[in-house]
N, C-alpha and C positions, 0 to 999 in steps of 0.2 A: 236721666237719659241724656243731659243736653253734656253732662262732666263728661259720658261715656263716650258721646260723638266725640266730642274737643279732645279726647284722648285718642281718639280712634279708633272705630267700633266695627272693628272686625274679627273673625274667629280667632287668626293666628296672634293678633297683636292682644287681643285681649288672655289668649293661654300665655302668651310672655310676657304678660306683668304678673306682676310680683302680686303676691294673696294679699299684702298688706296695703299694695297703692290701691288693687283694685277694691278692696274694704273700705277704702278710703273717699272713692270715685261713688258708693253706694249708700254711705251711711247712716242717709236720709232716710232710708228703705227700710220699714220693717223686716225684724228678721235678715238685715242684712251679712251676717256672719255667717248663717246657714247659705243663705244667696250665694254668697262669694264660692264658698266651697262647690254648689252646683255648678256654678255658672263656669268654672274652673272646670270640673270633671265634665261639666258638659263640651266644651270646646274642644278637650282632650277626644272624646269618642264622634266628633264632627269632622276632627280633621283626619282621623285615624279609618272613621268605618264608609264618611260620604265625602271627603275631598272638603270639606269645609263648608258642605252645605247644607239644609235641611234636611231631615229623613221627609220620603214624598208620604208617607200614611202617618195617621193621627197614633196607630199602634205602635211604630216605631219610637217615633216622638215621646210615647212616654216611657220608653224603655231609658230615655237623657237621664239624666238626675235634677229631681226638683220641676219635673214638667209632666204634668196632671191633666186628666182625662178634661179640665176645662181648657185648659191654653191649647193641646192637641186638637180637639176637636176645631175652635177657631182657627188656629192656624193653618190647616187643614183647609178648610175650607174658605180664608180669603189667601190664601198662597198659591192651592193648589186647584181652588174650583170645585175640591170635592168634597162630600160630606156624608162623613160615616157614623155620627153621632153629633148631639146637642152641647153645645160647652155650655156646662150651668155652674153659676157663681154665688153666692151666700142669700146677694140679691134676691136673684130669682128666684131660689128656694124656696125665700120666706115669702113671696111673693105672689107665686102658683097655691101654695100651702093657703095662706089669705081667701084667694079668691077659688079655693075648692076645687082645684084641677086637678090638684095629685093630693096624696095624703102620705108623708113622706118623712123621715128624719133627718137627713143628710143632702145634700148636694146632688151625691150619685144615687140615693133613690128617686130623685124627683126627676134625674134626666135618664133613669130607667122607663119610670111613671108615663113623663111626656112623651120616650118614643115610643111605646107602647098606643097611644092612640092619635100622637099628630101626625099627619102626613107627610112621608118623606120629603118631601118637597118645599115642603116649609121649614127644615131640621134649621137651614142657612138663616134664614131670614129672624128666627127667633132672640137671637142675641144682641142682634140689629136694635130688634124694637124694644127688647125687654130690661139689657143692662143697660142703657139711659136711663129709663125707666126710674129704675130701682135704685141708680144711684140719687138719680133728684130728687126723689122723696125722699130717701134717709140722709144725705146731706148736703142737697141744694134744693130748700124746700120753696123757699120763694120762685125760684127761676120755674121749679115744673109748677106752679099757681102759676104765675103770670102764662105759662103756656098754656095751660088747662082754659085759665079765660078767654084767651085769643084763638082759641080754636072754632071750630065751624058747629060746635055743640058743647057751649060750655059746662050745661050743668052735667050732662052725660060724662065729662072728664070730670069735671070734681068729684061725682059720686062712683068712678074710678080711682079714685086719689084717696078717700075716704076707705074705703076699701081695701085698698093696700096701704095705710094704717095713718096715712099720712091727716093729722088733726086739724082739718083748714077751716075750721071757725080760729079756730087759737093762730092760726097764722097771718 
């Protein structure tokens, strides 16, 4: 992100560089070869179908290239306020799956699953609380311990943390 800004990170400047500087500006990023190519095709139909802005619904959004019912749905709804579905990431999958809330094989069954019985109302806030979450137990395992402990019910967090898989004797 920080190459992207220092290059200048806007629709048009980023459709007129070159596929190879902007390859170049990402190739820290998994999958950055397939990236470039989105990221390209997407700016071309940004500036073409919305003046260079976001499409306003999450459906639109993933008609881009390379932008999936998760990024949609977030963007969506800290952009625009609105929210017409759950962004669910690998995280949460395995996550919900663990702790028995869905029973799911994929991504987009699990945020079928969960809209299916969480309340609209909370669609927003779910990503909020859940991809920290998930990232800190699968690779900042210390940092969510130390949080677990300094909370206001420790052992209730650990045997949260145990649960989504995270081994905190071995830690």
């Amino acid at each position: 992100m920080r190459a992207l800004q220092r290059h200048g990170l806007t629709v048009r400047n980023i459709r007129d560089t070159s596929h190879e500087d902007l390859n170049g500006l990402i190739r820290k990023v998994g999958f950055h070869n397939n990236k470039t190519k989105y990221i390209k095709g997407a700016c071309e139909i940004l500036l073409e179908k919305y003046g260079g802005d976001i499409p306003p619904t999450a459906r639109e959004m993933m008609d881009l290239p390379g932008v999936g019912p998760k990024m949609a749905y977030i963007i969506e709804s800290e952009a625009f306020g609105t929210t017409s579905g759950i962004g669910v990431d690998t995280h949460m999958h395995r996550m919900f799956n663990d702790l028995g809330w869905v029973n799911s094989k994929n991504p987009e069954g699990t945020r079928e699953q969960l809209e299916g019985w969480l309340p609209r109302e909370k669609w927003a806030e779910v990503n909020v609380l859940w991809v920290g979450i998930g990232q800190e137990t699968q690779q900042q395992k210390e940092k969510a311990l130390k949080k677990a402990l300094a909370c206001s019910q420790p052992a209730e967090a650990l045997k949260l943390m145990r649960r989504l898989g995270l081994k905190v004797d071995k830690e």
